[in-house]
Biopython code that builds the backbone (N, CA, C, O; Angstrom):
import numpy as np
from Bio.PDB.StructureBuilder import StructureBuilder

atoms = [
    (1, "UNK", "N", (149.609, 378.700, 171.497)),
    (1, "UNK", "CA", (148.549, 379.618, 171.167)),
    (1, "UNK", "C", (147.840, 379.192, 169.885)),
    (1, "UNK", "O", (146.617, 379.197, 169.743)),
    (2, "UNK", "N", (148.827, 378.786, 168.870)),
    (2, "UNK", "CA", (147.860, 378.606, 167.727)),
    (2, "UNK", "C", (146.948, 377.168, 167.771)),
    (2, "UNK", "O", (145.895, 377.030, 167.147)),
    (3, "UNK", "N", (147.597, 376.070, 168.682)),
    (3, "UNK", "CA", (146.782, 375.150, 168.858)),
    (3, "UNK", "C", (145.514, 375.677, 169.179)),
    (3, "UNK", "O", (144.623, 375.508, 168.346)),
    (4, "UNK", "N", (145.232, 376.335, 170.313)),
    (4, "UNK", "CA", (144.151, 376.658, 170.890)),
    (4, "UNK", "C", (142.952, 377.130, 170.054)),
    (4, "UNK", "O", (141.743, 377.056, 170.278)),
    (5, "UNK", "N", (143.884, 377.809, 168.668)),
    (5, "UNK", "CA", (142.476, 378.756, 168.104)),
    (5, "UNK", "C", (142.247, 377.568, 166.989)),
    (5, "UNK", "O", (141.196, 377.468, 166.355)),
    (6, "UNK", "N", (143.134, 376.866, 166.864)),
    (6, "UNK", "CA", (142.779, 375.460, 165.854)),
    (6, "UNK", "C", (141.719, 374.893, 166.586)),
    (6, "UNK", "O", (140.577, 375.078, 166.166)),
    (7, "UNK", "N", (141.969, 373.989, 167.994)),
    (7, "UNK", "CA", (140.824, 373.585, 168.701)),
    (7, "UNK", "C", (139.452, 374.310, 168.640)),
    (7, "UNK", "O", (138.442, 373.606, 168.602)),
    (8, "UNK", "N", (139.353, 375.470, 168.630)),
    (8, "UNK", "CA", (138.303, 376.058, 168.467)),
    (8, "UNK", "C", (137.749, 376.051, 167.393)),
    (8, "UNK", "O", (136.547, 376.274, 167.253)),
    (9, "UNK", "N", (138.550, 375.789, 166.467)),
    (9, "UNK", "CA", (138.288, 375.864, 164.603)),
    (9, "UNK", "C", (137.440, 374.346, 164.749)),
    (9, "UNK", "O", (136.211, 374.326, 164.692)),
    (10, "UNK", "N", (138.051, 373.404, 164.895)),
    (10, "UNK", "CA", (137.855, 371.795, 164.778)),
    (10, "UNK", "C", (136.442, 371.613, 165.478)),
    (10, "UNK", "O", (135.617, 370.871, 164.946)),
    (11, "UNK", "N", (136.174, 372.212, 166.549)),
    (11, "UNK", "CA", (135.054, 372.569, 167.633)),
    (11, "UNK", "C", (133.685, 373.347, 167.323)),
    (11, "UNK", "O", (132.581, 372.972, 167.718)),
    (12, "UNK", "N", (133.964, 374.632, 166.457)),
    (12, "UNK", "CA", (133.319, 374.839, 166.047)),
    (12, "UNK", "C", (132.413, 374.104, 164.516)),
    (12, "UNK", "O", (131.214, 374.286, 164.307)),
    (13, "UNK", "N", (133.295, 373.329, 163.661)),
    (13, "UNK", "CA", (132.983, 372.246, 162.639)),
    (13, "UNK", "C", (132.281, 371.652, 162.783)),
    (13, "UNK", "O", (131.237, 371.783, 162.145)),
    (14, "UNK", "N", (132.470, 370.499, 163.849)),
    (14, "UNK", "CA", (131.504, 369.762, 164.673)),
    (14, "UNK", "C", (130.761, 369.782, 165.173)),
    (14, "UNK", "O", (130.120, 368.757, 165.403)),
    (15, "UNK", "N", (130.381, 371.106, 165.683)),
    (15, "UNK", "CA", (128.976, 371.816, 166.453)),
    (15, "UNK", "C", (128.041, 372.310, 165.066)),
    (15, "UNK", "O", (126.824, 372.145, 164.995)),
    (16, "UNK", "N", (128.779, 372.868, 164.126)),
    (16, "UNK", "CA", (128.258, 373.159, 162.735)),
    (16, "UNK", "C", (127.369, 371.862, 162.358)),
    (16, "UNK", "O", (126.141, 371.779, 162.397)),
    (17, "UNK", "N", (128.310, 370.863, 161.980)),
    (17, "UNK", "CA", (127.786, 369.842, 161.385)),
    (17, "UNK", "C", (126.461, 368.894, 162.207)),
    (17, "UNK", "O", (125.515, 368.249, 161.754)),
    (18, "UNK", "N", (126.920, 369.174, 163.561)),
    (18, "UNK", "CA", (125.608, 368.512, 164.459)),
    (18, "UNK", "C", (124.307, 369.312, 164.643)),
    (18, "UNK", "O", (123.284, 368.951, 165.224)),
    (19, "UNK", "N", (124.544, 370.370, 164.079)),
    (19, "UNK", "CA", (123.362, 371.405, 163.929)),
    (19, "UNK", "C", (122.909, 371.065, 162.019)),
    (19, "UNK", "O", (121.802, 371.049, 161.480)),
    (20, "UNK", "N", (123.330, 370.995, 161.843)),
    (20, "UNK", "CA", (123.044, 370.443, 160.141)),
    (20, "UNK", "C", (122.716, 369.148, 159.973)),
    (20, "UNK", "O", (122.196, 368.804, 158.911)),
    (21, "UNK", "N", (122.992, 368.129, 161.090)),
    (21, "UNK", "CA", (122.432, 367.231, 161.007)),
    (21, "UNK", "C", (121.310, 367.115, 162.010)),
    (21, "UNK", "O", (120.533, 366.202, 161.730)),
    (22, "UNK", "N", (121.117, 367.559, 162.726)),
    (22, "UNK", "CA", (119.555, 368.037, 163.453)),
    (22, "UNK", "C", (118.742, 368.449, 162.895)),
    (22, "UNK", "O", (117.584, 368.142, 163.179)),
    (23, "UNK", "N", (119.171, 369.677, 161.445)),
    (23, "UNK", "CA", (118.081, 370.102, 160.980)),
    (23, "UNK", "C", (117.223, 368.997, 159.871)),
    (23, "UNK", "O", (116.059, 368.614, 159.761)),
    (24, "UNK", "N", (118.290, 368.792, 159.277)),
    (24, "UNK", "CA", (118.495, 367.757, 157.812)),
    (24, "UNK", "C", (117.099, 366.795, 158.343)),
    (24, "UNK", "O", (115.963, 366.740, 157.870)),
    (25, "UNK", "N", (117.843, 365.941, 159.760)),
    (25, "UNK", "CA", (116.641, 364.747, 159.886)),
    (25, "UNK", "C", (115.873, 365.121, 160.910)),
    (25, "UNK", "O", (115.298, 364.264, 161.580)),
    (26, "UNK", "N", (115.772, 366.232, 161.137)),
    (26, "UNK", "CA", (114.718, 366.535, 162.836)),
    (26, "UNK", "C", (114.854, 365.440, 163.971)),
    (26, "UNK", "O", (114.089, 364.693, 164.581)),
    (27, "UNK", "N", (116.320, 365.738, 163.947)),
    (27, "UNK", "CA", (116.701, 364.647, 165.196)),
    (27, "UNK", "C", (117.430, 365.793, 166.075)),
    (27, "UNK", "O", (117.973, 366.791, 165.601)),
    (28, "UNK", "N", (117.361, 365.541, 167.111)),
    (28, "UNK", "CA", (118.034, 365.878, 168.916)),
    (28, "UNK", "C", (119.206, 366.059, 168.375)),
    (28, "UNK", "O", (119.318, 365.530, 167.269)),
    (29, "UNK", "N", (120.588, 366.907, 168.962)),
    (29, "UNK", "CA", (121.415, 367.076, 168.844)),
    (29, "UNK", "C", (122.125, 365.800, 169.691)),
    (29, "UNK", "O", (123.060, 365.036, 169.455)),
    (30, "UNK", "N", (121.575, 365.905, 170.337)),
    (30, "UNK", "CA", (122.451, 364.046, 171.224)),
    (30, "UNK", "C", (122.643, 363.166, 170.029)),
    (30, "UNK", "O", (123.719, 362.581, 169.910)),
    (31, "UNK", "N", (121.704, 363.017, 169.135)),
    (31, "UNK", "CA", (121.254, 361.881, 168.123)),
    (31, "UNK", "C", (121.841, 362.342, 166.935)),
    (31, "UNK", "O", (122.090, 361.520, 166.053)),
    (32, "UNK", "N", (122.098, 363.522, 166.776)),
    (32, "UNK", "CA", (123.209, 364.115, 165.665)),
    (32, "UNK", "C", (124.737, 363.935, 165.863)),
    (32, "UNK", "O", (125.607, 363.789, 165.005)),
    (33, "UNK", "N", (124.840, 363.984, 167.204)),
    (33, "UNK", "CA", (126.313, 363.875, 167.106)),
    (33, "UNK", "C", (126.242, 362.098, 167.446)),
    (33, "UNK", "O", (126.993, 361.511, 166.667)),
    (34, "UNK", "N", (125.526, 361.146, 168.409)),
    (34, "UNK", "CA", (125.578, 359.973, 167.945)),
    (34, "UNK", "C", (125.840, 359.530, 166.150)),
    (34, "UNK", "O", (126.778, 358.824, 165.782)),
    (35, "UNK", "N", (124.725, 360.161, 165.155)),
    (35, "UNK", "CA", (125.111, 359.799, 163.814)),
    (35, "UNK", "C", (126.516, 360.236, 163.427)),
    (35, "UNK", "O", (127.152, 359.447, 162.729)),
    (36, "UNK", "N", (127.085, 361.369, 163.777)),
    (36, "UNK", "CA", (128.102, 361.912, 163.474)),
    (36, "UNK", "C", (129.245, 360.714, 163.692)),
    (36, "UNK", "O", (129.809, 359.992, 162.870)),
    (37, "UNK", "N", (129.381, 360.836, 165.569)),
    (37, "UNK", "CA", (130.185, 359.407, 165.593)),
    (37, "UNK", "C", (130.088, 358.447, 165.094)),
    (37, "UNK", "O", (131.232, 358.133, 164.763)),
    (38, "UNK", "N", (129.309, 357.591, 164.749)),
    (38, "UNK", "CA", (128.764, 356.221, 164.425)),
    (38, "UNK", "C", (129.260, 356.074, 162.865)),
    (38, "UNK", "O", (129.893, 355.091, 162.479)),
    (39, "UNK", "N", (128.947, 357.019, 162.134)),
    (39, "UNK", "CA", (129.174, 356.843, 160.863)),
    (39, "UNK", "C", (130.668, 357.283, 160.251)),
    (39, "UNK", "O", (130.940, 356.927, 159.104)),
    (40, "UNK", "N", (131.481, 357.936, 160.903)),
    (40, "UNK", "CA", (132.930, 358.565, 161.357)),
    (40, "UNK", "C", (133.675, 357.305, 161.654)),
    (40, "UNK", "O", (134.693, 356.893, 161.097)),
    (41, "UNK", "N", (132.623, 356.470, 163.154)),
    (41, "UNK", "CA", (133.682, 354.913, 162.983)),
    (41, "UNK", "C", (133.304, 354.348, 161.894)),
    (41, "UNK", "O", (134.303, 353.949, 161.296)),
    (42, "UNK", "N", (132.491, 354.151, 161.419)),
    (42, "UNK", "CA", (132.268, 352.635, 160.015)),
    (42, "UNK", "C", (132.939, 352.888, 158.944)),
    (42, "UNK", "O", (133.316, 351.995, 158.185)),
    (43, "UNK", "N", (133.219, 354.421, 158.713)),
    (43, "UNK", "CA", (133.863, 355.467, 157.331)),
    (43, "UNK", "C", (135.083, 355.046, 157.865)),
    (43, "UNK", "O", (135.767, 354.602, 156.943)),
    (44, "UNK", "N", (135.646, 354.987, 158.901)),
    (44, "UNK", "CA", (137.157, 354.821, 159.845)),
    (44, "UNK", "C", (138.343, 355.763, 158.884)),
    (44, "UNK", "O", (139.390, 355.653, 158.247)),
    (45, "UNK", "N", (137.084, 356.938, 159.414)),
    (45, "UNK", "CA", (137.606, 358.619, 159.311)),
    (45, "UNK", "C", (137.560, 359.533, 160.521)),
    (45, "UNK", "O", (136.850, 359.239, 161.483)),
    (46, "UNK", "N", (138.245, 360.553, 160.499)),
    (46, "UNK", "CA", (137.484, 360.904, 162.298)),
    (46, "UNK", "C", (136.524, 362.047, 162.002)),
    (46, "UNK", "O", (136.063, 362.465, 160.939)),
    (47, "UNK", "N", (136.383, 362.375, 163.110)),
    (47, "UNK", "CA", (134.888, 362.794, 163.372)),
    (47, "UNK", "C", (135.051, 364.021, 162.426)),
    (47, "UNK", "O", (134.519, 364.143, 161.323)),
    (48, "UNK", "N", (135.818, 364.844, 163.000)),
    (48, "UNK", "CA", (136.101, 366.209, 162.245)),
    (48, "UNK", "C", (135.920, 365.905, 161.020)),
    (48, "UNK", "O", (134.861, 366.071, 160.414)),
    (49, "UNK", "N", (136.831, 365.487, 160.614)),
    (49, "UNK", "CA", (136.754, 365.250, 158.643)),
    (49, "UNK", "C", (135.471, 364.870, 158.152)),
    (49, "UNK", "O", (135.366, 364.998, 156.932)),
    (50, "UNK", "N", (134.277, 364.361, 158.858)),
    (50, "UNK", "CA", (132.824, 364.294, 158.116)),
    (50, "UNK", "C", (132.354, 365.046, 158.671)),
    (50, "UNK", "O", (131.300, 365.622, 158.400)),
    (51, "UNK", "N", (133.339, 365.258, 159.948)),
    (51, "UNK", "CA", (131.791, 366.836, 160.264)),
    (51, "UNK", "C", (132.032, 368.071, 159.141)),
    (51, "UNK", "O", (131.070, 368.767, 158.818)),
    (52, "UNK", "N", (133.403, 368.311, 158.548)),
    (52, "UNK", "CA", (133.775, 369.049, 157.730)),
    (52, "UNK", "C", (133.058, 368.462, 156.573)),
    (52, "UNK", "O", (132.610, 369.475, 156.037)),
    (53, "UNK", "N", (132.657, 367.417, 155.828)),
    (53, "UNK", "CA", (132.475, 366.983, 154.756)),
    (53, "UNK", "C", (131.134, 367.534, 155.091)),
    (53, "UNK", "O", (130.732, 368.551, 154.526)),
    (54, "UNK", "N", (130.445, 366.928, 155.958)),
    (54, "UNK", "CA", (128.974, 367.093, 156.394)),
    (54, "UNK", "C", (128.633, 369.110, 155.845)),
    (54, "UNK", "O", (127.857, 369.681, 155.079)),
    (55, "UNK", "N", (129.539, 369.449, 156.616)),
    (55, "UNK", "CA", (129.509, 371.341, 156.396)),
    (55, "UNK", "C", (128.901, 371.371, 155.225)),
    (55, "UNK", "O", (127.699, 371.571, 155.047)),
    (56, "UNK", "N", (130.145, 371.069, 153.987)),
    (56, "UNK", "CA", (130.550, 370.988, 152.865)),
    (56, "UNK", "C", (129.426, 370.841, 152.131)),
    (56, "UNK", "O", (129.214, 371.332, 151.023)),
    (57, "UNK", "N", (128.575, 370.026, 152.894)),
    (57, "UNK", "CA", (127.617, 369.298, 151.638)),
    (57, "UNK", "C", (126.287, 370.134, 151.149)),
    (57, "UNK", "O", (125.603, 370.135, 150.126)),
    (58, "UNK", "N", (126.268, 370.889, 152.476)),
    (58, "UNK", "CA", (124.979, 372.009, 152.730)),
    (58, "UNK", "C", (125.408, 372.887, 151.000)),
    (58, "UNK", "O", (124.443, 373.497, 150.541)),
    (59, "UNK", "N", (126.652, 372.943, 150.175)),
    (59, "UNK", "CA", (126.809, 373.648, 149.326)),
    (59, "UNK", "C", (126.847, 373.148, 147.824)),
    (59, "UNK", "O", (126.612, 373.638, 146.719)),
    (60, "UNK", "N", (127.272, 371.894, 148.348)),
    (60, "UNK", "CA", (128.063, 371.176, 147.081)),
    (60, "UNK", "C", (127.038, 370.197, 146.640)),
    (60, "UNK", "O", (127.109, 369.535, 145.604)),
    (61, "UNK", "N", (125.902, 370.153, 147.675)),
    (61, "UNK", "CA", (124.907, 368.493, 147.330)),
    (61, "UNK", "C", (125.916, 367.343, 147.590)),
    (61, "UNK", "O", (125.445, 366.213, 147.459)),
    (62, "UNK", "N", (127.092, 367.430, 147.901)),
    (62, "UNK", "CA", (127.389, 366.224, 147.870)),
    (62, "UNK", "C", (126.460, 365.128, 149.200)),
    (62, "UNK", "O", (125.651, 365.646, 149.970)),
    (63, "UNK", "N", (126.683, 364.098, 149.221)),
    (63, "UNK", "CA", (125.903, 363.030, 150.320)),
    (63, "UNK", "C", (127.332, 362.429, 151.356)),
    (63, "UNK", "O", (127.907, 361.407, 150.981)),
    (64, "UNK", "N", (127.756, 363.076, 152.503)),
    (64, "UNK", "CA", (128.696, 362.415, 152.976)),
    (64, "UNK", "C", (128.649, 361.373, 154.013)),
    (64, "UNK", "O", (129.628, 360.826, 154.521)),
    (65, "UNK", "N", (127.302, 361.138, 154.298)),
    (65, "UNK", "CA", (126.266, 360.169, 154.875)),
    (65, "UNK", "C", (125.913, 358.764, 154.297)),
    (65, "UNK", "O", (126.139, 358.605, 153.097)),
    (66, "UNK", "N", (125.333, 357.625, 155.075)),
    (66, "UNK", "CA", (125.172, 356.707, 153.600)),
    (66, "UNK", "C", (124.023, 356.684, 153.338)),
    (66, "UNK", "O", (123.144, 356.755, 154.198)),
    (67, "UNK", "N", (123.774, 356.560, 151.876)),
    (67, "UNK", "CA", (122.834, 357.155, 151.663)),
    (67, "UNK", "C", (121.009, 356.253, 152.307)),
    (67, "UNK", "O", (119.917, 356.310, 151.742)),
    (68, "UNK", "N", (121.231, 355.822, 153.088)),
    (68, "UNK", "CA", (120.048, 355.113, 153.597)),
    (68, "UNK", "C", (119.422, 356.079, 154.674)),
    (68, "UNK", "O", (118.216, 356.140, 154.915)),
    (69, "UNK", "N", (120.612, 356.982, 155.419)),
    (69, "UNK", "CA", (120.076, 357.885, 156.134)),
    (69, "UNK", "C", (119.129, 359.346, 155.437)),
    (69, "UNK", "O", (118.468, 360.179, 156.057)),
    (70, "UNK", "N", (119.336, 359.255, 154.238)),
    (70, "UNK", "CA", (119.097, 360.364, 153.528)),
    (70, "UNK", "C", (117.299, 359.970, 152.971)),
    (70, "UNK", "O", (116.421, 360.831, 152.903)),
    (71, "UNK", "N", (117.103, 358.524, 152.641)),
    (71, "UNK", "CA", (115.682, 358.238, 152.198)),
    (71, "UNK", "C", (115.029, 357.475, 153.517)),
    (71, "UNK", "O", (115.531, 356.895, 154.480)),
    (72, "UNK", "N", (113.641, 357.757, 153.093)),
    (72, "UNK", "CA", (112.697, 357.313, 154.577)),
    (72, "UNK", "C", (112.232, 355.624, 152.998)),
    (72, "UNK", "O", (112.388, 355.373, 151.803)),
    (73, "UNK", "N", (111.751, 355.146, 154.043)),
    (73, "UNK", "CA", (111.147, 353.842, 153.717)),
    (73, "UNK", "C", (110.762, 353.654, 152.207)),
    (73, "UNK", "O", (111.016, 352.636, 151.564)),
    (74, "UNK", "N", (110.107, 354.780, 151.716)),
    (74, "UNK", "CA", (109.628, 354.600, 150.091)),
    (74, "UNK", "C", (111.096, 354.879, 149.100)),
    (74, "UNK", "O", (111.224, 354.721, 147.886)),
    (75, "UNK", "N", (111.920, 355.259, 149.930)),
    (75, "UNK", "CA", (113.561, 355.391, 149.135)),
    (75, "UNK", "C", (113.424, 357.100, 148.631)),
    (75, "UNK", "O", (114.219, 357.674, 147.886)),
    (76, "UNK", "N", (112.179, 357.707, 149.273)),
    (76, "UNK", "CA", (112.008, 359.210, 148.758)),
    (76, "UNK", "C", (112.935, 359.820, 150.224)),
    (76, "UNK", "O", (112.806, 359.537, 151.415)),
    (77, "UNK", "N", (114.253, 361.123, 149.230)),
    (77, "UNK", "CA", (114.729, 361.926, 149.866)),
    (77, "UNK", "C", (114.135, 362.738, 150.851)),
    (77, "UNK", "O", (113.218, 363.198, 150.171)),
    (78, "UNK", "N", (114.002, 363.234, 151.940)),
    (78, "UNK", "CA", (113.585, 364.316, 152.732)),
    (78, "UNK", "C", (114.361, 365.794, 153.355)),
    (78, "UNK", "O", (114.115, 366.836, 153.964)),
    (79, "UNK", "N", (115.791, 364.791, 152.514)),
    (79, "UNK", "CA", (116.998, 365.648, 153.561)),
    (79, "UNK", "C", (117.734, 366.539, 152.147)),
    (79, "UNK", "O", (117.992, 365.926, 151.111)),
    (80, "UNK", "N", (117.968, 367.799, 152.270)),
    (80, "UNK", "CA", (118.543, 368.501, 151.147)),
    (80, "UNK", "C", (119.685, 368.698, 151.422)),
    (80, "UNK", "O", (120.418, 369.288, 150.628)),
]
sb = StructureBuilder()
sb.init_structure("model")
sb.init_model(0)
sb.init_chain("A")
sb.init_seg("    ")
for serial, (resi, resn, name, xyz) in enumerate(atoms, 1):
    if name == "N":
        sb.init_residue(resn, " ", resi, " ")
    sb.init_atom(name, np.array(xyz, "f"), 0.0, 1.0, " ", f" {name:<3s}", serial, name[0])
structure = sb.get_structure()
């Protein structure tokens, strides 16, 4: 039983964070959770733990992304 409401905990994180990263870069949720994965393998962290960091950051400013995703071409931020 308590697995189950954990799964849901871990589940809901990740749906959090792919909605925060949709908004952040006005990308598709397909293309949010692609960044999610993609950058989860290169970090060779799992997904959860940056989707949790990702949460996190909406509060703290931290950048748990690298930071190339965060500036467009002139190196100016767009993403808060």
């Amino acid at each position: 039983m308590g697995s189950s409401s954990s799964d849901v905990g871990v589940s809901a994180v990740v749906e959090h964070a792919r909605g925060v990263l949709a908004e952040r870069f006005g990308v598709e949720i397909a293309r949010a959770d692609a960044i999610l994965t993609d950058v989860a393998r290169a970090q060779k962290r799992s997904t959860t733990d940056l989707a949790a960091a990702v949460v996190e950051s909406c509060t703290n400013g931290s950048t748990p992304l690298p930071r190339r995703l965060y500036t467009d071409s002139n190196g100016i931020s767009d993403a808060a």
